[in-house]
N, C-alpha and C positions, 0 to 999 in steps of 0.2 A: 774565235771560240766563245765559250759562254762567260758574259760579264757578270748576273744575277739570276734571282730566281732559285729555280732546284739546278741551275747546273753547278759544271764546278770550276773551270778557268776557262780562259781568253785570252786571245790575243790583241794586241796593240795590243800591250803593253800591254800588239806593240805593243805588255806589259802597259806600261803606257796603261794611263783609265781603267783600257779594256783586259789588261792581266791585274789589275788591283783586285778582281772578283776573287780569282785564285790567294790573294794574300788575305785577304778580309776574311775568308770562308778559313784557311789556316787557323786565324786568330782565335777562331772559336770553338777547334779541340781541345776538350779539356785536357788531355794528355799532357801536352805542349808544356811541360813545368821545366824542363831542367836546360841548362845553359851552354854555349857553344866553348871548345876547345880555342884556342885561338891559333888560326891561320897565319900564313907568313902573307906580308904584303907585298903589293903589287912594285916592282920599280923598273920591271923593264923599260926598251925606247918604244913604245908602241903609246898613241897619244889614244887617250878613251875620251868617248864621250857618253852623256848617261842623265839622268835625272835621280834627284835624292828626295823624300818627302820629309818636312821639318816637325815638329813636333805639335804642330795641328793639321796636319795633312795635306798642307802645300807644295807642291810639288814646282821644283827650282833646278833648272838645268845645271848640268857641269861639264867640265874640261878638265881628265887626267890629264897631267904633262908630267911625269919621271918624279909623280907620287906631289903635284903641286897641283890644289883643284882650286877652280877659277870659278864662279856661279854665270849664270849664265839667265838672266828674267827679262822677258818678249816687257818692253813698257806697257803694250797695253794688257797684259796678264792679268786677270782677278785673284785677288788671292781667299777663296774661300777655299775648304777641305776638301782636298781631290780635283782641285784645278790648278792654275797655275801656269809654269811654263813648262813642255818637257821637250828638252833637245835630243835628239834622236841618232842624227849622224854629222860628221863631219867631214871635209876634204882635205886634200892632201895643203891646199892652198891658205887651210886656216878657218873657213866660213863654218859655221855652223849651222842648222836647218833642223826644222822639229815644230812642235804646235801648240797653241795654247788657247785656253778657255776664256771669252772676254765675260762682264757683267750678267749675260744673259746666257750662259752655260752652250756657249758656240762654239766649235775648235777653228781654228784659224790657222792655217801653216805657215812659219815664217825660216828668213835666212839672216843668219846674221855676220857680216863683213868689218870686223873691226867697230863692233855694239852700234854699226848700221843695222837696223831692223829693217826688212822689205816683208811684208803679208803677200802671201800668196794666198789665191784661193780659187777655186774649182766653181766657174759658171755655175754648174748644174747641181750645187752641194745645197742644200735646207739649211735654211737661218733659224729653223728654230731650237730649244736647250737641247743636248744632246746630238745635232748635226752638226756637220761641217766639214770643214777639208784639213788632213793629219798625213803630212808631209815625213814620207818615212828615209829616204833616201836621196843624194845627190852623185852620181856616177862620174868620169871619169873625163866624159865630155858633155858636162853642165845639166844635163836630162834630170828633173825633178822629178820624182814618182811618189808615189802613196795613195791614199783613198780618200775618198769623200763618204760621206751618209745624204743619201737624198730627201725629200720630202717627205715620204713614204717609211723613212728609216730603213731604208736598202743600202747597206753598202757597196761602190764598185770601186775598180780601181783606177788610179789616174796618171799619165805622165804630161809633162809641162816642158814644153820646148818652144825658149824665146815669146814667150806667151800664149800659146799653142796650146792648148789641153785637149788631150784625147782619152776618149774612154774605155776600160778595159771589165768584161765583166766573162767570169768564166759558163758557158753554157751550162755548165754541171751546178751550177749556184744556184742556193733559195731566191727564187724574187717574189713573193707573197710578202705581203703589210705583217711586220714583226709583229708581236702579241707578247702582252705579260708585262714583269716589270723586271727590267734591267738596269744596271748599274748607268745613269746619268740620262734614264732612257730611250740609251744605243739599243737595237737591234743585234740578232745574232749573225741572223742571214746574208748572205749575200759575198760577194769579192772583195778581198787585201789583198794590194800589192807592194808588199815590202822591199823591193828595189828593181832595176835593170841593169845587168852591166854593161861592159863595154861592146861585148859582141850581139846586144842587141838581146838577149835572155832573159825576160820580165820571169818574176816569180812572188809567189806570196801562200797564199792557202784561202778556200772558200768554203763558207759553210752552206750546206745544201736543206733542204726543207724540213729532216725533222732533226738539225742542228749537229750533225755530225761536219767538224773539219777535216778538209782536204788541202796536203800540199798540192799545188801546180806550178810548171813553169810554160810560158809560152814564148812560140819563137814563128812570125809571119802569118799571126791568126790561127795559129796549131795550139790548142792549148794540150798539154799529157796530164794526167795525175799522179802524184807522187806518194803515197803510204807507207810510214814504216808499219812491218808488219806485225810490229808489237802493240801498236795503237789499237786501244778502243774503238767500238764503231757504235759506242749508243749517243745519246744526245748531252754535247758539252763534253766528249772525247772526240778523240780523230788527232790528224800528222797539222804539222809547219813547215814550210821552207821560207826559213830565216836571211841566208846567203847564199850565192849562186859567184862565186870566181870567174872569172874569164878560161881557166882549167875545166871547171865545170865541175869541181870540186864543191861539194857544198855543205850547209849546215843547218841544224833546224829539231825541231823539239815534237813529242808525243804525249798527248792524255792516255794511260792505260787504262783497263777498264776498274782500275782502283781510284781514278783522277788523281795519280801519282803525273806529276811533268819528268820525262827524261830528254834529255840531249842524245843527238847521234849525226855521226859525220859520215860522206857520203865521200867514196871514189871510188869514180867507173860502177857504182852500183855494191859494192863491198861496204856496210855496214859499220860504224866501231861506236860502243856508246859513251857518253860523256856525262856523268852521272859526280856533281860535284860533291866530295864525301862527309862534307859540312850539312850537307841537303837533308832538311826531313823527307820523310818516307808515307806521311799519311798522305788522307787525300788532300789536295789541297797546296801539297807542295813537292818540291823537286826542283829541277834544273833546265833550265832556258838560255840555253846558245843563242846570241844574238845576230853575230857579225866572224870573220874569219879575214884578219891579216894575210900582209905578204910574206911572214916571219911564222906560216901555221898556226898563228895562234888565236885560239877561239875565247871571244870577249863575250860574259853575258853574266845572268844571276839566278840565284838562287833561292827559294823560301825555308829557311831552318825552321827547326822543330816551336820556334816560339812564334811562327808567321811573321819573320821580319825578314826585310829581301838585302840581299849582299851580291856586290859586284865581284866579278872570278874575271879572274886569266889561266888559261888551260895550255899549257907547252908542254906536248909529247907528254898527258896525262901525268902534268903537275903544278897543282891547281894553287893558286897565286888573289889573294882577298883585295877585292876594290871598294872599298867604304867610302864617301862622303866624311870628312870631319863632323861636318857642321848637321848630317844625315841623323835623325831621330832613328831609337832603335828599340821604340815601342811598338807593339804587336799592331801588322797593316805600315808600318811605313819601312822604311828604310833606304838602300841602293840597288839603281836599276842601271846597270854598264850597260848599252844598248848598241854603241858602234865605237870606228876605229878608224884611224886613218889609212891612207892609200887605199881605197877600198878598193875590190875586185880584185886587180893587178892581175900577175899570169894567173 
């Protein structure tokens, strides 16, 4: 989705960089004066992982473990405002994975095994500022996926196996040379793929040519499109698919045509929305599901009324605050809950 310009959010962040658009644009209704109720905190067994921006706009991975967060910085990270490290997912095994900005505004995917760093990155990704490879997910049997941005500033999508990279681009995606000015100058166009699971179910969302998002999942070169029907369809609105289970159960988020973000969970095709009650309501902010446990539970964040992002756990529509300690909670930064352990599972 849309990172700059006249849109109004984006994805990656994956929040991540590319939903920063949505928090920044927040920051600057004037509305936005009055202050948040306070939430009960997160302490379930479910380990989160996520990224926090500090109080110049550095963004610094973490690791919830039962309300004890551990940081999480790629060594070769730059730490200028809006780059940094952001960890993304993690496995059931402990690794963590996600990507970061070096000196020259490049994203880089890395895994980290006990603060071993390995870089990954995508042959066919552009080395220059605002390109690169952004590592969104690790499945169940080692499969790396996420996307790269090419030379062209076209994003596609990518899985990595045993050094393998294959490329995934949805037929229905923009591929014309982006135009305008975007946040880190990403593109809007083109395919994310925010994870695969175990039975083989690539999914992400693509934005098509004049910047409307489309969820998809693909399964043996079939790609479908997924729309909630409440989404927007002008440019810098449109659906997500965030998670995709091994049930087929999944989860994922919508620009209305107010650029309000909602959450909504998916089984068998049955709707339910996930609308976290701490969330502003203007444009610019709402609720972004990230990820869905084996325990139901939907991990992701939120943008409040003063454009600051807060980590949530949702169990059977009861919504549970993941902060960052150390997490700034001036207007454009804060916490971004982004995944969860045992991904997929049944």
């Amino acid at each position: 989705m849309a990172r700059g310009g006249a849109r109004v959010w984006r994805r990656p962040i994956t929040a991540w960089p590319h939903l920063l658009a949505m928090v920044l644009l927040a920051g600057t209704i004037a509305a936005c004066t009055s202050g948040l109720t306070s939430m009960p905190i997160y302490s379930g067994s479910s380990v989160v992982s996520g990224t926090y921006l500090d109080s110049n706009g550095v963004g610094h991975g973490f690791v919830d473990n039962g309300g004890k967060f551990t940081t999480i910085n790629d060594p070769h990270a730059n730490s200028a405002s809006l780059e940094g490290t952001w960890a993304v997912t993690l496995t059931n095994g402990g690794a963590v994975a996600g990507y970061y900005f070096d000196a020259k505004g490049v994203a880089h995917g890395f895994v980290d095994n006990g603060d071993r760093f390995t870089t990954v990155t995508d042959p066919s990704a552009g080395i220059a500022a605002g390109q690169g490879t952004e590592i969104v997910s690790i499945n169940g049997l080692g499969i790396i996926s996420g996307y790269f941005f090419d030379s062209k500033n076209v994003a596609h999508g990518f899985e990595e196996v045993a050094g393998k990279f294959s490329t995934f681009s949805d037929p229905s995606a923009g591929t014309k040379n982006a135009t305008g000015s975007y946040l880190f100058g990403n593109p809007d166009l083109g395919t994310y793929v925010y994870g695969v699971n175990d039975k083989g179910v690539l999914f992400g969302e693509y934005v098509d040519n004049i910047g409307v998002a489309h969820g998809f999942e693909e399964v043996a070169g079939r790609y479908t499109t997924l729309d909630d029907p409440s989404a927007g369809g002008s440019s810098g609105e449109g659906s997500a698919i965030d998670d995709v289970r091994n049930s087929g159960v999944m989860v994922g988020y919508y620009a209305d045509s107010n650029g309000v973000t909602h959450g909504f969970l998916d089984r068998a095709g049955k709707l339910s929305a996930i609308d976290d009650p701490f969330a502003g309501t203007a444009g610019g902010q709402g609720t972004l599901p990230s990820a869905i446990g084996n325990e139901g539970i939907v991990i992701g964040y939120f943008i409040d009324i003063n454009g600051v992002a807060h980590g949530f756990a949702d169990q059977a529509g009861k919504f549970t605050a993941i902060d960052d300690p150390s997490a700034s909670i001036a207007t454009g930064n804060g916490t971004f809950a982004l995944g969860t352990a045992s991904p997929f599972g049944p």
